[in-house]
N, C-alpha and C positions, 0 to 999 in steps of 0.2 A: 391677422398677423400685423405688428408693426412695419411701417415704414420709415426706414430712415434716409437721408439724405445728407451727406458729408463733402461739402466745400473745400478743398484744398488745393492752392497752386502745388505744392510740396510733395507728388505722388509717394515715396515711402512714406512719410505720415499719414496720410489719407488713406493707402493700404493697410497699414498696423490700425490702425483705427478702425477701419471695415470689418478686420477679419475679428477682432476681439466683440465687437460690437456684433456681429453675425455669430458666433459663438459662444456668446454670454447672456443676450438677451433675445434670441433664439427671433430676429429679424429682418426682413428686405433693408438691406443698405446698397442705398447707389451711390455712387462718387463721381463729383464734380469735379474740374482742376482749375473754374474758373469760374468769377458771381455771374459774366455774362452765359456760358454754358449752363451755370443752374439754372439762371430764372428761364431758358429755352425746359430745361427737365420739368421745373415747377409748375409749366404752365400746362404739359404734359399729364404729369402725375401728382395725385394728391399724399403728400407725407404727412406723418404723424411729429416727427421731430425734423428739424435742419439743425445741423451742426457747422459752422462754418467759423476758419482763419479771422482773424481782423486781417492780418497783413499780405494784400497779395496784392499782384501787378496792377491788371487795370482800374479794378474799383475794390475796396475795401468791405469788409463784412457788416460794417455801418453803415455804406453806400447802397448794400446790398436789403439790408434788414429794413432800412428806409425805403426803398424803392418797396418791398414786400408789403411792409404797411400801408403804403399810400395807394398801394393796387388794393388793397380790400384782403390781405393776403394772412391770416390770425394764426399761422401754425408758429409753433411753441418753437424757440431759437437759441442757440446754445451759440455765445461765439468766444472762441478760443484765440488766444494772443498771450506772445513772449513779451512782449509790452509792457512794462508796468507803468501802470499811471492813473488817475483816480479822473481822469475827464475821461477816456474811451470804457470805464468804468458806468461811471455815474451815464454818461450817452446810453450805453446797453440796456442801463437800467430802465432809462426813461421811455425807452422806444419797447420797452416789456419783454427784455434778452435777460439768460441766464449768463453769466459771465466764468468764463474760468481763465485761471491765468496758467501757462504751459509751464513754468519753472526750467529745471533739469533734470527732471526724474520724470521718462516716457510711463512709468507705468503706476507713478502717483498719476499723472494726468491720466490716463487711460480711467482709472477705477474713479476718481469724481467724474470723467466724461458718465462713464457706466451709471454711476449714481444722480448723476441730472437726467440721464435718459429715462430712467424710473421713476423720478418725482415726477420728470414735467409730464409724462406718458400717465401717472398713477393722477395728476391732479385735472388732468382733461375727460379722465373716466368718468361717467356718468352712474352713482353707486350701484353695484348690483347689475351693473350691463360690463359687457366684454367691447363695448364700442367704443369711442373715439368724441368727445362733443369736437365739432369744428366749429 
């Protein structure tokens, strides 16, 4: 079964996020409310996807994906931000994040969340296996 793992200071969105994502793509989703609580989870357990805010209190989702990288840390990263702007863009990119931007519409964002979780889940498959390349 997949693992997911979802960042979020903002517990109503982290929860609406969990429960669709537990529902949809039939998952383990844990939820974090903070990058230093996750990397304590992460170091814990191995996920398949992290999902995680750009904007939150003490360190940021690029503060966080950096730190991830520089531990040797390769799981597939989705980071979500009301943000718009083409540097935390282009950053995500370069550090190897899938980027989504949150708009107004909870449940446009939910279904590309849904739809990154199955590419980046679908393009770590090894063909013909049910595993996970890490």
């Amino acid at each position: 079964m997949t693992r997911i793992l979802v960042v979020d200071d903002y517990p109503p969105i982290a929860e609406l996020i969990r429960i669709y994502i537990r529902k949809t793509c039939n998952a383990d989703v844990d939820v974090c409310h903070s990058a230093m609580e996750a990397m304590d989870s992460i170091r814990e357990t191995e996920y398949d996807v992290i999902i995680s805010d750009y904007d939150m209190r003490e360190m940021d989702g690029i503060a966080l994906l950096r730190h991830l990288k520089q531990s040797g840390n390769q799981t597939p990263f989705i980071l979500m931000t009301g943000i718009e702007g083409e540097e935390i863009e282009a950053e995500a990119g370069m550090l190897g994040a899938v980027y989504i931007f949150k708009g107004d519409h909870p449940t446009r964002q939910i279904t590309e969340i849904l739809h990154m979780i199955r590419r980046v889940v679908s393009d770590n498959r090894i063909p013909g296996d049910n595993t996970l390349v890490t």
